[in-house]
mmCIF file of the N, C-alpha and C atoms, coordinates in Angstrom:
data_MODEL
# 
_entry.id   MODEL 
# 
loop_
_atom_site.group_PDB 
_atom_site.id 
_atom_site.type_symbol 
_atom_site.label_atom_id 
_atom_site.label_alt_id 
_atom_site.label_comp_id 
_atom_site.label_asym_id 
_atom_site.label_entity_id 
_atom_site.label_seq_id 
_atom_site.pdbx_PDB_ins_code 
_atom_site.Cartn_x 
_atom_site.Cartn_y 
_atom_site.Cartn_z 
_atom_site.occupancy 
_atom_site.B_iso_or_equiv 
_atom_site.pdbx_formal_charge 
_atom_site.auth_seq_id 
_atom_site.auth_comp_id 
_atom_site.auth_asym_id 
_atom_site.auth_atom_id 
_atom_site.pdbx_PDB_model_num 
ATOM 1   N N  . UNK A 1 1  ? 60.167 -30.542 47.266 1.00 0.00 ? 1  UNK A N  1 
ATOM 2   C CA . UNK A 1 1  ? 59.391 -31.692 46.831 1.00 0.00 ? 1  UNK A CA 1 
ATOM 3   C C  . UNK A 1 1  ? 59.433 -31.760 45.299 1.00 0.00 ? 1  UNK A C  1 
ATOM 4   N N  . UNK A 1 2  ? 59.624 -33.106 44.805 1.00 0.00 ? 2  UNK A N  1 
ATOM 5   C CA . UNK A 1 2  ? 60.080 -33.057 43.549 1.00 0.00 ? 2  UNK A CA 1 
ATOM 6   C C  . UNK A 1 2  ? 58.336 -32.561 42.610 1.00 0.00 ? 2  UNK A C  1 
ATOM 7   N N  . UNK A 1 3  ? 59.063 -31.657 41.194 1.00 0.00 ? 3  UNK A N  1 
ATOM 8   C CA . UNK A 1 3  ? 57.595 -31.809 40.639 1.00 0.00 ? 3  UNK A CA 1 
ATOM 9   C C  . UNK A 1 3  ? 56.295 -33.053 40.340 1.00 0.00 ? 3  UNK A C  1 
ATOM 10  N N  . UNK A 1 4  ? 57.152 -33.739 39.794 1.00 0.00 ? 4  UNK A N  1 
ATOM 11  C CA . UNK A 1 4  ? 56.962 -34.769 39.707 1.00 0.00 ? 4  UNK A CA 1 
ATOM 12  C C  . UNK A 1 4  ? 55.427 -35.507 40.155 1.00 0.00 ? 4  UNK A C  1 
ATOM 13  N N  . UNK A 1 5  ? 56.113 -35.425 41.561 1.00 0.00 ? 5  UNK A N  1 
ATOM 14  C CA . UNK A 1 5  ? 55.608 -36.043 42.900 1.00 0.00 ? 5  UNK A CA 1 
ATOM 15  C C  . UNK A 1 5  ? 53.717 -35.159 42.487 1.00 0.00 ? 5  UNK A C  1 
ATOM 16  N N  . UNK A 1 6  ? 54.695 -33.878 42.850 1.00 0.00 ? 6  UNK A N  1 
ATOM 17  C CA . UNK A 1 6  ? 53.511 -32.809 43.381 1.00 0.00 ? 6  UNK A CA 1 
ATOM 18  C C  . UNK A 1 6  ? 52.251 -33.005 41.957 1.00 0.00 ? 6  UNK A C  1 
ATOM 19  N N  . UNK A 1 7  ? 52.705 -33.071 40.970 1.00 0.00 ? 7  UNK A N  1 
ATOM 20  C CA . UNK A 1 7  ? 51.973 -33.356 39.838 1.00 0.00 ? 7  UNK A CA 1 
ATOM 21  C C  . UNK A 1 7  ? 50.724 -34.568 39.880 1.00 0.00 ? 7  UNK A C  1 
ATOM 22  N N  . UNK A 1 8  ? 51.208 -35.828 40.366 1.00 0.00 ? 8  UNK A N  1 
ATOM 23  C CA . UNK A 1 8  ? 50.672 -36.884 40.800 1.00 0.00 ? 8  UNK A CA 1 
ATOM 24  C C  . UNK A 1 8  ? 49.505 -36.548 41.790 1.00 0.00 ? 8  UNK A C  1 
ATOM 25  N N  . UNK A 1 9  ? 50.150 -35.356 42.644 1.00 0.00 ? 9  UNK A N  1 
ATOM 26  C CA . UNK A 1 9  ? 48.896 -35.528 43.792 1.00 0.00 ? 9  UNK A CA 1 
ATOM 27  C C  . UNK A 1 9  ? 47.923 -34.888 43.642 1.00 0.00 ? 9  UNK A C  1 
ATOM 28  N N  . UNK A 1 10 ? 48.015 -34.052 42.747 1.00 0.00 ? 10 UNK A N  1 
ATOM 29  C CA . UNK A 1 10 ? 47.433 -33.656 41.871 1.00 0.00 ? 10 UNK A CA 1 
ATOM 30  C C  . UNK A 1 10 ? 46.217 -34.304 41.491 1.00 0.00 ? 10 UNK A C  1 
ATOM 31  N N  . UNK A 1 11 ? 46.539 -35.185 40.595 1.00 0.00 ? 11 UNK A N  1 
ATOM 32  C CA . UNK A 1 11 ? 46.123 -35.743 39.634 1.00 0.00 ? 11 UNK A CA 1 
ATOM 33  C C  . UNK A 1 11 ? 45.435 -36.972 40.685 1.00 0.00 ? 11 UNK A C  1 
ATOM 34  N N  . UNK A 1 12 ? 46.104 -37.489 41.671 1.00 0.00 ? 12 UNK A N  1 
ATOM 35  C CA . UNK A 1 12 ? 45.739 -38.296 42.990 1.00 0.00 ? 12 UNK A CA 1 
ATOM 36  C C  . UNK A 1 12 ? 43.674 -37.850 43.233 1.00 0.00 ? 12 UNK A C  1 
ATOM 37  N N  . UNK A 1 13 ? 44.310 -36.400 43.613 1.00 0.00 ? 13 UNK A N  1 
ATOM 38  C CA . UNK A 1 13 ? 42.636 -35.427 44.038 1.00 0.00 ? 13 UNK A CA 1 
ATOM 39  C C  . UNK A 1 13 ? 42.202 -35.588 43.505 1.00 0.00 ? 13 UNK A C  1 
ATOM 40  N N  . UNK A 1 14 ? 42.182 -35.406 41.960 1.00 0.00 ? 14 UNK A N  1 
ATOM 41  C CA . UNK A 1 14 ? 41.315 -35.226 41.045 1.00 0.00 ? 14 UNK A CA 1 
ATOM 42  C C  . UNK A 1 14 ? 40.556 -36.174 40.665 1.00 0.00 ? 14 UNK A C  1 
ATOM 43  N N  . UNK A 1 15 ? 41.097 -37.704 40.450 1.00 0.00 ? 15 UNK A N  1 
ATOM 44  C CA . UNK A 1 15 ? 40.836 -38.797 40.480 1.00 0.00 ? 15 UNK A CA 1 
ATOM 45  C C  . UNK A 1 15 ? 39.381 -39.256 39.776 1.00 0.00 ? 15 UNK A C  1 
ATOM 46  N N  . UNK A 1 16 ? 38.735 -38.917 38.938 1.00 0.00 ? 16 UNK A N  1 
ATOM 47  C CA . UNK A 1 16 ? 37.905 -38.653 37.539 1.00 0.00 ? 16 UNK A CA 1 
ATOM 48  C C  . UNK A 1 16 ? 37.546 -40.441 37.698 1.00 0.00 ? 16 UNK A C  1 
ATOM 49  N N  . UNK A 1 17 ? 38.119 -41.111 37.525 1.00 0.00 ? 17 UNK A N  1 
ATOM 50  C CA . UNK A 1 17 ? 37.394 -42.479 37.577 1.00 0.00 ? 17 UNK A CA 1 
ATOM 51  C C  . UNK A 1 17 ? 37.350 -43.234 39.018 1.00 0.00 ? 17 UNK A C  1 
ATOM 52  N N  . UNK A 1 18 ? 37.587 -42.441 40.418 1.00 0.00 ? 18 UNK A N  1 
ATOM 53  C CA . UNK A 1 18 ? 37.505 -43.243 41.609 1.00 0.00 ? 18 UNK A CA 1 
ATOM 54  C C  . UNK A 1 18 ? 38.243 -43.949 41.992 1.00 0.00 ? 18 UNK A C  1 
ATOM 55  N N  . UNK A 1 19 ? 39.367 -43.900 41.664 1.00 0.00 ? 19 UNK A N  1 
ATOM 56  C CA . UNK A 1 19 ? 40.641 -45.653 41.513 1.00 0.00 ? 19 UNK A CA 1 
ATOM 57  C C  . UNK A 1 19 ? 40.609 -45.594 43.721 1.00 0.00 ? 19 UNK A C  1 
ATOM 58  N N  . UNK A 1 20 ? 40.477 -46.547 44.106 1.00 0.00 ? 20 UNK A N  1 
ATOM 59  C CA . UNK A 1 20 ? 41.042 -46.774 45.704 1.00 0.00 ? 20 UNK A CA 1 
ATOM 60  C C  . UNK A 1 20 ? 41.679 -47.226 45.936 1.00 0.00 ? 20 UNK A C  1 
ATOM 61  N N  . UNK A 1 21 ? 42.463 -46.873 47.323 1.00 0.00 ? 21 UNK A N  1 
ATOM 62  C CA . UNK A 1 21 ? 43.808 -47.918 47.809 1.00 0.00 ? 21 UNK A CA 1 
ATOM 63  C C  . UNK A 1 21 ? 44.963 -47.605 47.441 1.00 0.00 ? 21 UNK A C  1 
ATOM 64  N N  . UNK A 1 22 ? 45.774 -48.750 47.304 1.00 0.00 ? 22 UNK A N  1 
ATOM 65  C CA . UNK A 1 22 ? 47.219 -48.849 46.992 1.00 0.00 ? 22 UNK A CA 1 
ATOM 66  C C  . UNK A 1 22 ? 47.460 -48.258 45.387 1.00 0.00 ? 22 UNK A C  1 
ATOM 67  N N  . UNK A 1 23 ? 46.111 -48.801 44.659 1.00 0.00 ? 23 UNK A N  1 
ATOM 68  C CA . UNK A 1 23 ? 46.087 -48.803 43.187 1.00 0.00 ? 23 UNK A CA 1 
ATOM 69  C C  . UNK A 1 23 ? 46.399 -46.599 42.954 1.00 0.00 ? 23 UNK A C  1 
ATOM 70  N N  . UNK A 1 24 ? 45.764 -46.103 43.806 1.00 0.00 ? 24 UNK A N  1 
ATOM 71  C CA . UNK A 1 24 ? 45.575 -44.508 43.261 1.00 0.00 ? 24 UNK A CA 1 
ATOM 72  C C  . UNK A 1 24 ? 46.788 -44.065 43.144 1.00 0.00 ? 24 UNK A C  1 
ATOM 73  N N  . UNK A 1 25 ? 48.183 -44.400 43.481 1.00 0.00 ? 25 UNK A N  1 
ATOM 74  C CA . UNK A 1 25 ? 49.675 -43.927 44.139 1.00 0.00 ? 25 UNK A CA 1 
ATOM 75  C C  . UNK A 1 25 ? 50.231 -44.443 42.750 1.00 0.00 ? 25 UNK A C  1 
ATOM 76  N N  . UNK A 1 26 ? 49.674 -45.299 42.020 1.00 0.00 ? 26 UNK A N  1 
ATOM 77  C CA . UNK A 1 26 ? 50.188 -45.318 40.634 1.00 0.00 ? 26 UNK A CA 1 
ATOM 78  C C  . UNK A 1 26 ? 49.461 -45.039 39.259 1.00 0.00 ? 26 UNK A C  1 
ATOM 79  N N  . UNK A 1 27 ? 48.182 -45.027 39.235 1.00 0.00 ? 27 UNK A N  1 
ATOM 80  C CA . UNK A 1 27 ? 47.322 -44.923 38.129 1.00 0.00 ? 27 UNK A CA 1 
ATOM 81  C C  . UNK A 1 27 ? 47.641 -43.792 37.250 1.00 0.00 ? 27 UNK A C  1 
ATOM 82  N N  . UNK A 1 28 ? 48.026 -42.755 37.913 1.00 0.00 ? 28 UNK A N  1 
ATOM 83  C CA . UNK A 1 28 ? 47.646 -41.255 36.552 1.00 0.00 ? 28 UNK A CA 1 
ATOM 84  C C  . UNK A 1 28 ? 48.877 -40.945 36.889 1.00 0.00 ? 28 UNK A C  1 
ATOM 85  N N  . UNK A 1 29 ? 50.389 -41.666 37.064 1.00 0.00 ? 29 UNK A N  1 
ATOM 86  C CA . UNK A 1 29 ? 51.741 -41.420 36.751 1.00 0.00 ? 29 UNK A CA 1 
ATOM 87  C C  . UNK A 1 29 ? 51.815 -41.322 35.249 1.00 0.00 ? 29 UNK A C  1 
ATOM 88  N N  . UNK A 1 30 ? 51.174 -42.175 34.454 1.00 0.00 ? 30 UNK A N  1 
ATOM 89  C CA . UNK A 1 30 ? 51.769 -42.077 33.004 1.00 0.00 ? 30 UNK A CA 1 
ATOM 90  C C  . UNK A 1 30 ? 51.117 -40.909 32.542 1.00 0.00 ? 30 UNK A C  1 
ATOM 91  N N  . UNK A 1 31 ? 50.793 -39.732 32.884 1.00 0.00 ? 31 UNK A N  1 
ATOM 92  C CA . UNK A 1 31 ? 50.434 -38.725 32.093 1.00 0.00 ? 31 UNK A CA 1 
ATOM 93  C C  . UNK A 1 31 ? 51.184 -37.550 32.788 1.00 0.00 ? 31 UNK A C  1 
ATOM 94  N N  . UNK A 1 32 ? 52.124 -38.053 34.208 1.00 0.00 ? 32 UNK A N  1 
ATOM 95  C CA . UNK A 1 32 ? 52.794 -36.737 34.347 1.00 0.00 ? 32 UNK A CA 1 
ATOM 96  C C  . UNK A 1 32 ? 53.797 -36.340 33.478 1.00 0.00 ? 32 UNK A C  1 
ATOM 97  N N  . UNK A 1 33 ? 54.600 -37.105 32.819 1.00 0.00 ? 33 UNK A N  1 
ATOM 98  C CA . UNK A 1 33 ? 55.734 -36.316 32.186 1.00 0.00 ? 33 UNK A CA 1 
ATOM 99  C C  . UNK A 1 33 ? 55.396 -35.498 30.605 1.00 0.00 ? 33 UNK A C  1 
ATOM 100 N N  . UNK A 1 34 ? 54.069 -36.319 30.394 1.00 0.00 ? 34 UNK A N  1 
ATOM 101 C CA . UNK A 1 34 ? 53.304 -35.302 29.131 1.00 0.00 ? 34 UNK A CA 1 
ATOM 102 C C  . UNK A 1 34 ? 52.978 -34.370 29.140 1.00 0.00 ? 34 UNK A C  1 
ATOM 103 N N  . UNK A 1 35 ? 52.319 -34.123 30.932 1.00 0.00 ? 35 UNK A N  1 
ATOM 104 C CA . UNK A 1 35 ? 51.798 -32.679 31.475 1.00 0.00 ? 35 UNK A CA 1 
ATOM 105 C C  . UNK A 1 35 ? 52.780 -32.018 31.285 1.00 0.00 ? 35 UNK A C  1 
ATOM 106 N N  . UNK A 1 36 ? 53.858 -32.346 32.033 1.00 0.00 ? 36 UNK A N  1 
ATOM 107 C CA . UNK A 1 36 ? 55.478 -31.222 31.924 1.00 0.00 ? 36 UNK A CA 1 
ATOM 108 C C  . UNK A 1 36 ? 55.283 -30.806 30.804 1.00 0.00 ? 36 UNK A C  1 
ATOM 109 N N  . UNK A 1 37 ? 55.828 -31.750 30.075 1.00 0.00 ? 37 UNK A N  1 
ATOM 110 C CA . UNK A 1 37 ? 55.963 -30.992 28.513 1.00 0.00 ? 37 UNK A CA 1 
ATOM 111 C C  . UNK A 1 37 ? 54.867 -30.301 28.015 1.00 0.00 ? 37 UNK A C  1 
ATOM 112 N N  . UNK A 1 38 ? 53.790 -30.755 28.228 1.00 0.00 ? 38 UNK A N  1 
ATOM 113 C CA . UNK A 1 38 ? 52.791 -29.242 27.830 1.00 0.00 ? 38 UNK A CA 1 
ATOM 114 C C  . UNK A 1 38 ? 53.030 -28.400 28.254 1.00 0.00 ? 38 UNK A C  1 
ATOM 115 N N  . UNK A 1 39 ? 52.963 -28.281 29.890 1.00 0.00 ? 39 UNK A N  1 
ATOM 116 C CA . UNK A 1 39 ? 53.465 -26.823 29.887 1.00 0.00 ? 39 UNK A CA 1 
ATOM 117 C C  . UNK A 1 39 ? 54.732 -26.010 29.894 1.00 0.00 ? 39 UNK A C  1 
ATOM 118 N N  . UNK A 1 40 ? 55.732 -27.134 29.864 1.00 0.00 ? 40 UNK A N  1 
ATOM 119 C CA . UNK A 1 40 ? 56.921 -26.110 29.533 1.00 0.00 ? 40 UNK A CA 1 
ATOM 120 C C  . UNK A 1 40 ? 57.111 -25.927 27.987 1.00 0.00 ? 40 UNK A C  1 
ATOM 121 N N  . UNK A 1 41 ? 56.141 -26.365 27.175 1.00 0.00 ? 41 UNK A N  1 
ATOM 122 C CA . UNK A 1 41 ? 55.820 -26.149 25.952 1.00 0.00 ? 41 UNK A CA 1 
ATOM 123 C C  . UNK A 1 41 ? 54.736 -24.888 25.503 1.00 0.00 ? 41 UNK A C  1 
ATOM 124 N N  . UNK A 1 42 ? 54.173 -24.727 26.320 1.00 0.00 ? 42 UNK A N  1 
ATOM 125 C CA . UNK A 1 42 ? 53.116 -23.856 26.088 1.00 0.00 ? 42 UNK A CA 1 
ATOM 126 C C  . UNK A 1 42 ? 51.979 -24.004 25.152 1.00 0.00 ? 42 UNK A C  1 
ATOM 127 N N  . UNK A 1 43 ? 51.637 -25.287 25.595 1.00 0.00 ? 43 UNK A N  1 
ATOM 128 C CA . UNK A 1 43 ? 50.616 -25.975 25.279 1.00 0.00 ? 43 UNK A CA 1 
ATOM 129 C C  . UNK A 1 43 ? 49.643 -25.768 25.729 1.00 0.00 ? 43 UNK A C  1 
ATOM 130 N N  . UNK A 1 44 ? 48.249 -26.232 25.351 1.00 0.00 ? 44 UNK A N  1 
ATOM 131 C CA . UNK A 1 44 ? 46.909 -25.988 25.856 1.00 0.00 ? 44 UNK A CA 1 
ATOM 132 C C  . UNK A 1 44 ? 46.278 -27.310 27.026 1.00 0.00 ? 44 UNK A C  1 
ATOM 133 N N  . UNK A 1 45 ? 46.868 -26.540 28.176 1.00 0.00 ? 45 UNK A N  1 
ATOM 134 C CA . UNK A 1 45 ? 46.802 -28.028 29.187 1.00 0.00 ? 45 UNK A CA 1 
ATOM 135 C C  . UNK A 1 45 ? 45.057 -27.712 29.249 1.00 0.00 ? 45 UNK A C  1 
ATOM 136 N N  . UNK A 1 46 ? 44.365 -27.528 29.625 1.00 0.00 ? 46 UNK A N  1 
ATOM 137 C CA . UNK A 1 46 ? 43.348 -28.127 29.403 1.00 0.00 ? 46 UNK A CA 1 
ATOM 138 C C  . UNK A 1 46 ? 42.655 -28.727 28.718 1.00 0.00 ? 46 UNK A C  1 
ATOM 139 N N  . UNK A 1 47 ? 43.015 -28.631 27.607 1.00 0.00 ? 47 UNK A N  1 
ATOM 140 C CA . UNK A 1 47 ? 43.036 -29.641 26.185 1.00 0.00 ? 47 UNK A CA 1 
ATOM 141 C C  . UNK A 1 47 ? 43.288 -30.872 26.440 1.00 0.00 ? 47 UNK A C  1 
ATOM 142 N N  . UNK A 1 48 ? 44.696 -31.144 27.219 1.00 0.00 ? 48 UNK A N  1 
ATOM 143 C CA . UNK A 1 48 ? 45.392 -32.484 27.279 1.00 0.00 ? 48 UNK A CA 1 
ATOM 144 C C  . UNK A 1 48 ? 44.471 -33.031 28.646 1.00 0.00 ? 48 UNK A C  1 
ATOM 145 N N  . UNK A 1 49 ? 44.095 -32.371 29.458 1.00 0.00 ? 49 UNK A N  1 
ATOM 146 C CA . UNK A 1 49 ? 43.218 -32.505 30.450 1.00 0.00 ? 49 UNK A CA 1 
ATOM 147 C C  . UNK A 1 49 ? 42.361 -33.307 30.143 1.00 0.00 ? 49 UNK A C  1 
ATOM 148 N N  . UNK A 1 50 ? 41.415 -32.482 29.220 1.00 0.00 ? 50 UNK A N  1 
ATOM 149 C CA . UNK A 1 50 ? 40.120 -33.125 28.463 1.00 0.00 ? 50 UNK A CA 1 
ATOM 150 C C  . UNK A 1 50 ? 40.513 -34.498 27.824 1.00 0.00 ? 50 UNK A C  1 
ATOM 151 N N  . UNK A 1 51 ? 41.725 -33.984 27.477 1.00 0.00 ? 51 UNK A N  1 
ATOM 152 C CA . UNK A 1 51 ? 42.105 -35.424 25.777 1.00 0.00 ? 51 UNK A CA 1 
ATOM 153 C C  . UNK A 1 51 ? 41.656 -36.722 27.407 1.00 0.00 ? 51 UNK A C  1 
ATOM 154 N N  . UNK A 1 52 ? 42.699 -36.341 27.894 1.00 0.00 ? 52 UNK A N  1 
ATOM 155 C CA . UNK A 1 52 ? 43.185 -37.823 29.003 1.00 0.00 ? 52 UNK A CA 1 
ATOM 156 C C  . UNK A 1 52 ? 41.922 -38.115 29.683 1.00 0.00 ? 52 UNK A C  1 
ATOM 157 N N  . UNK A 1 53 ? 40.943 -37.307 29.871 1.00 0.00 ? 53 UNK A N  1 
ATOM 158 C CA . UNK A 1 53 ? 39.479 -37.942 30.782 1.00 0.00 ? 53 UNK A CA 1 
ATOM 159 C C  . UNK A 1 53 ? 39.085 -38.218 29.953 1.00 0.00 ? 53 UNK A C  1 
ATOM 160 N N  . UNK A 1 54 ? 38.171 -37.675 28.528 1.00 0.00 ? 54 UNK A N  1 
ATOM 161 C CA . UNK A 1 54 ? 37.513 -37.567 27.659 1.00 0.00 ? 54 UNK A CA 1 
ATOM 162 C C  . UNK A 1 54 ? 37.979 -38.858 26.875 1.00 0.00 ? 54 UNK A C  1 
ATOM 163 N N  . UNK A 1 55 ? 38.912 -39.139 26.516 1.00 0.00 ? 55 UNK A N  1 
ATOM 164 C CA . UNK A 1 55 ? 39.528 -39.800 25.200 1.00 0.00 ? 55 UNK A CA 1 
ATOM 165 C C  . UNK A 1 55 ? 40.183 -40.954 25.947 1.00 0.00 ? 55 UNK A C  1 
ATOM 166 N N  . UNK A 1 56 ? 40.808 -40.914 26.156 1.00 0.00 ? 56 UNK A N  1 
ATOM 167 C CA . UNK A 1 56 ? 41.715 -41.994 27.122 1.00 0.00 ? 56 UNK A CA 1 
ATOM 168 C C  . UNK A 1 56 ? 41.675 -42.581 28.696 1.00 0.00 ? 56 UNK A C  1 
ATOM 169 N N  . UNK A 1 57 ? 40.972 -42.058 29.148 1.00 0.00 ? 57 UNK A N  1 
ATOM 170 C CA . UNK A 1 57 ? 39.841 -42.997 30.227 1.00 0.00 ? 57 UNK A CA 1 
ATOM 171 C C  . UNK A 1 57 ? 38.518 -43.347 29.184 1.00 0.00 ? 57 UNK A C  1 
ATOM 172 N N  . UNK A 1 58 ? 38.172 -42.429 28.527 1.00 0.00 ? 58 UNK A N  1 
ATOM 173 C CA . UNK A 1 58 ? 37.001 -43.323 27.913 1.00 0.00 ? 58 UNK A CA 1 
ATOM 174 C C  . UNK A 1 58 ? 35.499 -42.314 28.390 1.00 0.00 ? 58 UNK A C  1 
ATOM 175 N N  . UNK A 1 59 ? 35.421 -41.073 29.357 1.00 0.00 ? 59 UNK A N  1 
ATOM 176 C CA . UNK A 1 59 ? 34.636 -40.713 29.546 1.00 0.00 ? 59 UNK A CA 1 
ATOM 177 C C  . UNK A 1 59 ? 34.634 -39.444 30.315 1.00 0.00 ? 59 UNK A C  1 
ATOM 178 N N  . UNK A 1 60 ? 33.454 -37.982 30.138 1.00 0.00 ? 60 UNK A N  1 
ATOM 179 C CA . UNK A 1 60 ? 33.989 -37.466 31.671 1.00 0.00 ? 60 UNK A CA 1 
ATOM 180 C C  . UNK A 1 60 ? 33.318 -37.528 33.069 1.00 0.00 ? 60 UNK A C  1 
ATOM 181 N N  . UNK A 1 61 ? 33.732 -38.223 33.447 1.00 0.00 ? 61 UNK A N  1 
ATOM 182 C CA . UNK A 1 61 ? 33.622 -38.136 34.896 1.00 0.00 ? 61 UNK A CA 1 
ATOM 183 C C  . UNK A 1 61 ? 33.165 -36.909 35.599 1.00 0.00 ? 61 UNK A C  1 
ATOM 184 N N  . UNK A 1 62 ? 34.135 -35.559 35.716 1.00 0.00 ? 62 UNK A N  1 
ATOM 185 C CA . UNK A 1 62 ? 34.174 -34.546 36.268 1.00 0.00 ? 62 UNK A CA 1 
ATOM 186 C C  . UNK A 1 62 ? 33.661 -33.447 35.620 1.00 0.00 ? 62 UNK A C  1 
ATOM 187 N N  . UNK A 1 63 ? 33.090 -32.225 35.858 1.00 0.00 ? 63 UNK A N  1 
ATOM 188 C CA . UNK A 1 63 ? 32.779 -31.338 35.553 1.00 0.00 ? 63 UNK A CA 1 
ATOM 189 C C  . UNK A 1 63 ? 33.745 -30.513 34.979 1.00 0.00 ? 63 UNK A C  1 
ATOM 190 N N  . UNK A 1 64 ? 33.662 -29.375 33.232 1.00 0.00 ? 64 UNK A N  1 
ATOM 191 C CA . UNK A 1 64 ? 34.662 -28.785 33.122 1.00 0.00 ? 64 UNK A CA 1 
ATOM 192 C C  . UNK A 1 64 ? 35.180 -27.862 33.904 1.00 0.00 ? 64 UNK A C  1 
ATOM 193 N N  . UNK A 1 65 ? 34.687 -26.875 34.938 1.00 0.00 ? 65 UNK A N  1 
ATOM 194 C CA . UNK A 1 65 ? 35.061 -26.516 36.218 1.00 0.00 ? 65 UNK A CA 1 
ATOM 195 C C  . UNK A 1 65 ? 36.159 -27.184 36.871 1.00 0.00 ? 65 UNK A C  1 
ATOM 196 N N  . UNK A 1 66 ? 35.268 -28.529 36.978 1.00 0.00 ? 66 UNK A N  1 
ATOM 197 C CA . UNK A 1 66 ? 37.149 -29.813 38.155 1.00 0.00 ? 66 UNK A CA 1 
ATOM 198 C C  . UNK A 1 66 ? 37.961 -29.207 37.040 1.00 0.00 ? 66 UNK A C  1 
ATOM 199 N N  . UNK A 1 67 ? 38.166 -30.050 35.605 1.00 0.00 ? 67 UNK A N  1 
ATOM 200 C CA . UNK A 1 67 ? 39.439 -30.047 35.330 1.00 0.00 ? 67 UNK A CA 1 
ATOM 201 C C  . UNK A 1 67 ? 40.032 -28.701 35.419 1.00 0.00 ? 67 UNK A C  1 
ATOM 202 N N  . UNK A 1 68 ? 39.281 -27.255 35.001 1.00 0.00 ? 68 UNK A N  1 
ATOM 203 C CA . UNK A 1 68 ? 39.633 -26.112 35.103 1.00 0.00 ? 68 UNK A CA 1 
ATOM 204 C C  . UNK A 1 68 ? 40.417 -25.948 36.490 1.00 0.00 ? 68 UNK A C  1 
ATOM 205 N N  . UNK A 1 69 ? 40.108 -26.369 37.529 1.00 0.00 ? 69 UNK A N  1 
ATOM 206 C CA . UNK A 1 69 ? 40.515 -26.358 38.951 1.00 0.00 ? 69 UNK A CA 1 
ATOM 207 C C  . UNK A 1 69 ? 41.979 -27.334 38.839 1.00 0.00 ? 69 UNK A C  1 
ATOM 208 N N  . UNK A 1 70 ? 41.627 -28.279 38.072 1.00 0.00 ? 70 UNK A N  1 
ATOM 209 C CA . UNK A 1 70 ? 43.343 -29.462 37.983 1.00 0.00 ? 70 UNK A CA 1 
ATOM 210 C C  . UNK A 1 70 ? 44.119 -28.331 37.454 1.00 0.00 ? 70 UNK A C  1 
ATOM 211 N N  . UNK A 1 71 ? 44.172 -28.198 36.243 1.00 0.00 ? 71 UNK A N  1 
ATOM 212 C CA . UNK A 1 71 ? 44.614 -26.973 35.570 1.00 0.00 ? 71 UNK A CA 1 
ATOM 213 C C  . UNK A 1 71 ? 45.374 -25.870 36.346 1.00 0.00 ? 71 UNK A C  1 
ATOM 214 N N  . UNK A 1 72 ? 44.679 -25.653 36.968 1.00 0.00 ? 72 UNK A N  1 
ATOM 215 C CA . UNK A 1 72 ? 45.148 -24.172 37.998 1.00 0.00 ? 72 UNK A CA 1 
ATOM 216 C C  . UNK A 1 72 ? 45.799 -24.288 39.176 1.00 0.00 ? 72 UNK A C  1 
ATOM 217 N N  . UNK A 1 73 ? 45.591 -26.031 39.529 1.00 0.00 ? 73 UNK A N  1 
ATOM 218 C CA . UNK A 1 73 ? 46.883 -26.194 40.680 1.00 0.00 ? 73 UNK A CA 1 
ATOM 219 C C  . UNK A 1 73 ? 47.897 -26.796 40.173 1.00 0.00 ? 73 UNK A C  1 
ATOM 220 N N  . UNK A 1 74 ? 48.083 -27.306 39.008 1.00 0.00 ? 74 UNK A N  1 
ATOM 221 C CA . UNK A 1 74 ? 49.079 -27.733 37.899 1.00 0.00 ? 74 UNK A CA 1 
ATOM 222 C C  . UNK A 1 74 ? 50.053 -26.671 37.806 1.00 0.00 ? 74 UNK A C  1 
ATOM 223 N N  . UNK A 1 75 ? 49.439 -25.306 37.004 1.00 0.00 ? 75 UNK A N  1 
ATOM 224 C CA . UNK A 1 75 ? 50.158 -24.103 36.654 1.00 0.00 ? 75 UNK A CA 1 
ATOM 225 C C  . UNK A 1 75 ? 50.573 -23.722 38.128 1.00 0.00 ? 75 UNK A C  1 
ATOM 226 N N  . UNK A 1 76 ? 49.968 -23.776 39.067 1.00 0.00 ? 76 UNK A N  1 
ATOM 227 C CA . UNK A 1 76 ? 50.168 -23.391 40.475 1.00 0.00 ? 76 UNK A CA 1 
ATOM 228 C C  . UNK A 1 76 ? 51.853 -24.128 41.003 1.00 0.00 ? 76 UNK A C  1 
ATOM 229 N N  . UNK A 1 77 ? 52.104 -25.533 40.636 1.00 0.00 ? 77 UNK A N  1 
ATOM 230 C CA . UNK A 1 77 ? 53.081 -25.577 40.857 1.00 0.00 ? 77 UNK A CA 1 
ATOM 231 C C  . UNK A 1 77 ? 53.967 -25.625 40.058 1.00 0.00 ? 77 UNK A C  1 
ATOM 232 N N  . UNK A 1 78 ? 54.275 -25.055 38.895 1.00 0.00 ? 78 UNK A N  1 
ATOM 233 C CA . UNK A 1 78 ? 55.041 -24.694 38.100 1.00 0.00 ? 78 UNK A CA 1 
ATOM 234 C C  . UNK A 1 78 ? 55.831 -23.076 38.522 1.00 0.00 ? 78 UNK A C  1 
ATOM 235 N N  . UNK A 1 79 ? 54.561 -22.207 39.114 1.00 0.00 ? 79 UNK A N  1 
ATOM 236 C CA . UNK A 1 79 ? 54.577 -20.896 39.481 1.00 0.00 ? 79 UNK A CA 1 
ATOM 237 C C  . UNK A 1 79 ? 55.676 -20.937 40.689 1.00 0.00 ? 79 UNK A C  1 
ATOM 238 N N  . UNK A 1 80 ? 55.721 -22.084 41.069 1.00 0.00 ? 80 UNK A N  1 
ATOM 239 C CA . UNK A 1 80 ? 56.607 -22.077 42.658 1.00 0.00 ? 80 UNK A CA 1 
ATOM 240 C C  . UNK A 1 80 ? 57.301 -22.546 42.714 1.00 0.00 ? 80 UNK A C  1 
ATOM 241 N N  . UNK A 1 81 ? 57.852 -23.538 41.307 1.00 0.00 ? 81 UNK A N  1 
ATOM 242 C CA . UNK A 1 81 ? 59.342 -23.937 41.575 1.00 0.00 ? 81 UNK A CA 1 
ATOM 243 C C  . UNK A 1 81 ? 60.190 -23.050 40.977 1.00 0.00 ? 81 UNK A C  1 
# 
């Protein structure tokens, strides 16, 4: 399964502003290929986590725990490809 994909569904679960429907299968695509590069950069993904709820939705939604949990199934599939 492409990363890609798996990244999205990710980000699908996590879903910080509620999006429903057809709309959730595209909403938080534009932040997967930034994620990549954080972490094949060795970047501080929970940082970029925060930036993208915090800063660029506009609010947080989720508890720092959730994103800690996005975070860890993120690195999770990096660990397995």
């Amino acid at each position: 399964m492409d990363i890609k994909y798996k990244i999205n569904e990710v980000l699908k679960i996590w879903n910080p502003i509620g999006i429903k429907g057809k709309d959730l299968d595209n909403e938080y695509l534009r932040y997967v290929d930034e994620i990549i590069e954080c972490v094949n950069t060795k970047k501080n993904l929970l940082g970029l986590i925060e930036d993208i709820e915090g800063n660029r939705i506009g609010f947080f939604y989720t508890s720092k725990k959730d994103r800690e949990l996005v975070v860890d199934q993120i690195l999770k599939i990096f660990n397995e490809d």
